[in-house]
C-alpha positions in Angstrom: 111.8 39.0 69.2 109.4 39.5 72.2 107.5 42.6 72.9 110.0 44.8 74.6 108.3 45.4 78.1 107.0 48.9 78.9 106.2 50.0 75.2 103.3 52.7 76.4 104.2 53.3 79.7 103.5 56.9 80.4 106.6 59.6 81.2 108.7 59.1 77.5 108.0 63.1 76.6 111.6 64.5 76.6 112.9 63.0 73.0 116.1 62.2 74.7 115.1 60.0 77.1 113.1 57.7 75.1 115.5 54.8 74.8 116.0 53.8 70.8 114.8 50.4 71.9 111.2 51.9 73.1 111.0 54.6 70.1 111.9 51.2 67.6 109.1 49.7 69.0 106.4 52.4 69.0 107.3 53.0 65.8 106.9 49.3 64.5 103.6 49.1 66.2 102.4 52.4 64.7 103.3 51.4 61.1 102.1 47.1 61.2 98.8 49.0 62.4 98.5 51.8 59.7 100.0 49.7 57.1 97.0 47.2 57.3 94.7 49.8 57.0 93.8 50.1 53.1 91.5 53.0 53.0 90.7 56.8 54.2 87.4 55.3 55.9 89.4 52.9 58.1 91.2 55.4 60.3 89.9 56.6 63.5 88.8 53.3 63.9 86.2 53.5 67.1 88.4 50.9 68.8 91.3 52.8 69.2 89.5 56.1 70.1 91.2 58.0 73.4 89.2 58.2 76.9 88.0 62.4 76.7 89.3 61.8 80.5 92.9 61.7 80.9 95.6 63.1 82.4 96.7 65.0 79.2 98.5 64.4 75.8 101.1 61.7 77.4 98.1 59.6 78.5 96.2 60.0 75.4 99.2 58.5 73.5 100.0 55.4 75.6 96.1 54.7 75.8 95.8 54.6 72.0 99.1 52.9 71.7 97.8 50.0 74.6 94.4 49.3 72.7 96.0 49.3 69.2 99.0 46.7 71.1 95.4 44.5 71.6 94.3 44.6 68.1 97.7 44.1 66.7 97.5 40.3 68.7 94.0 40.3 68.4 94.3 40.5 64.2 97.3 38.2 64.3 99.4 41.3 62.7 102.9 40.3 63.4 105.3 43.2 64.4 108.7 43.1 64.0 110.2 45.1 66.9 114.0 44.3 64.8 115.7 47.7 64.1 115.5 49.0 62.0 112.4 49.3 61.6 110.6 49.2 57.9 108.7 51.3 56.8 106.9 52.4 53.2 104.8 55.6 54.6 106.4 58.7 55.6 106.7 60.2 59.3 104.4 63.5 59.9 104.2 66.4 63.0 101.8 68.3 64.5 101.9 70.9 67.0 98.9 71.5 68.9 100.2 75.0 69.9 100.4 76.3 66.8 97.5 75.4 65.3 94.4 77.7 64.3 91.7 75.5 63.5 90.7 76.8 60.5 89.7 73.2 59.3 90.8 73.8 55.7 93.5 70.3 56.2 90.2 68.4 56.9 88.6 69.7 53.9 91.9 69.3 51.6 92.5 65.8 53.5 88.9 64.3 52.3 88.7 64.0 56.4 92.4 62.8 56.9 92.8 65.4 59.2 89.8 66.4 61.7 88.7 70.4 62.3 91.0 71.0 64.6 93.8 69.6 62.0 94.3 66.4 64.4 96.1 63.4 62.5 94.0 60.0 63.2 94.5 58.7 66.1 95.3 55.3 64.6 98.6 57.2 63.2 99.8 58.4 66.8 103.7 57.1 67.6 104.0 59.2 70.6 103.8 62.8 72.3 106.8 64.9 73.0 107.8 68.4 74.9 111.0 69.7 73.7 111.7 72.3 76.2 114.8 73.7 73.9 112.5 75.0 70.9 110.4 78.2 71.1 107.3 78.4 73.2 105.0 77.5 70.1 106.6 74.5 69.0 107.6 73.0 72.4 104.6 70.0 72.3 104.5 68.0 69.6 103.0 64.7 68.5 104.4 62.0 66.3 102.5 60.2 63.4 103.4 57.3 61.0 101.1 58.4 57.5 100.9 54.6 55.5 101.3 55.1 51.5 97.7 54.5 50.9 97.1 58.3 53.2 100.4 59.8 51.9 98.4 62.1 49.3 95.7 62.9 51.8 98.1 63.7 54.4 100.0 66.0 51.9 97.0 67.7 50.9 96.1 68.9 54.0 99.7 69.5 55.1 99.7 71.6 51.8 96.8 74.3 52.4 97.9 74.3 56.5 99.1 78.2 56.6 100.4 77.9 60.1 102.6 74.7 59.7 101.0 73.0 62.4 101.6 69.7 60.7 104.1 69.1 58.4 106.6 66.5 57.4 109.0 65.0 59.7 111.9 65.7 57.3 110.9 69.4 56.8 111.6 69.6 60.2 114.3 70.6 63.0 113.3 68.5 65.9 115.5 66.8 68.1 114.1 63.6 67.8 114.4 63.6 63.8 117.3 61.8 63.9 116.7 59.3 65.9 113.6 58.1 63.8 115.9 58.2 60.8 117.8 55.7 62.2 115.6 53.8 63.7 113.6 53.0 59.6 114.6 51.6 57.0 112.8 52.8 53.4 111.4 50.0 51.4 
C-alpha cells in the first residue's frame, strides 16, 4: 500500500476528526522508526529535531513527523500503512499542562525523558486538544515507546508525581480507543 496522502498535514488536533486511515498511518510511521532504533543513545536523533520557530505544538508534530517520513525512505525502512497496525512497544501520554518540571523522569529515565519530562521527539505520533477534559489535561501529545525504551520510559513515568506522562491504557482519553483498534500486539 501507497503512502496515504496528507499523513502530517497540519489541523488533525481534535481526536475525532483524525480519520482512522491518517491516525493508522502516523502510527505505523512512528513505530517502523522507533522500532529500528536499538538503543537509549539513538533517540532525539539531531535529524529529526523540531524548528524552535513554529506555529505551536501542531507544527512541531507534523515537522518531526515530515523529516522522520524522509529517513524512513531514506533508510529503506518499509512501513506497512495495513491496519491494523503492529506493534511490540507500548503507547505513552504527556501533557504539557500539567507538568512541573521537576526533572526527576529524566533522571529515573537515564535521559529517556528530557528536564522538562518531554518524551523524544523521535517517539511523537501526533498532538491533540480535547476540549471535553478539564482545563489541565485538554493538550496532549501522543508517543509510540519501542520495547528496547519500555523500562526507561516506565521508570520515569514511575517517579512522575504529577502524571504528566503516563501510559496510554492508564488513561481516559477519547482517542484511546481508537489506537486500540488501530494495533495489533505482537
Amino acid at each position: 500500500m501507497q503512502i496515504p496522502a496528507g499523513i502530517w498535514k497540519l489541523g488533525h488536533i481534535e481526536p475525532s476528526l483524525l480519520s482512522d486511515e491518517l491516525l493508522g498511518a502516523r502510527l505505523a510511521e512512528s513505530i517502523t522508526w522507533c522500532d529500528s532504533l536499538l538503543t537509549l543513545a539513538d533517540f532525539r536523533a539531531t535529524t529529526l529535531e523540531p524548528n524552535m520557530f513554529h506555529d505551536g505544538p501542531d507544527d512541531l508534530v507534523c515537522s518531526v513527523g515530515q523529516s522522520r517520513q524522509s529517513l524512513l525512505r531514506y533508510r529503506k525502512l518499509p512501513v506497512s500503512y495495513q491496519l491494523p497496525t503492529v506493534a511490540a512497544g507500548r503507547i505513552m501520554l504527556y501533557f504539557p499542562d500539567e507538568n512541573l518540571t521537576d526533572g526527576a523522569a529524566g533522571d529515573a529515565s537515564d535521559g529517556f525523558f528530557d528536564a522538562f519530562n518531554l518524551p523524544p521527539f523521535d517517539t511523537w505520533i501526533s498532538f491533540f486538544i480535547e476540549q471535553s477534559r478539564p482545563r489541565s489535561s485538554q493538550r496532549y501529545l501522543l508517543c509510540y515507546v519501542p520495547p528496547s525504551a519500555i523500562a526507561a520510559a516506565d521508570a520515569g513515568i514511575e517517579v512522575n508525581p504529577e502524571e504528566c506522562i503516563v501510559w496510554l491504557d492508564k488513561s481516559d482519553v477519547s482517542i484511546r480507543q481508537r489506537v486500540d483498534r488501530s494495533l495489533r500486539r505482537k
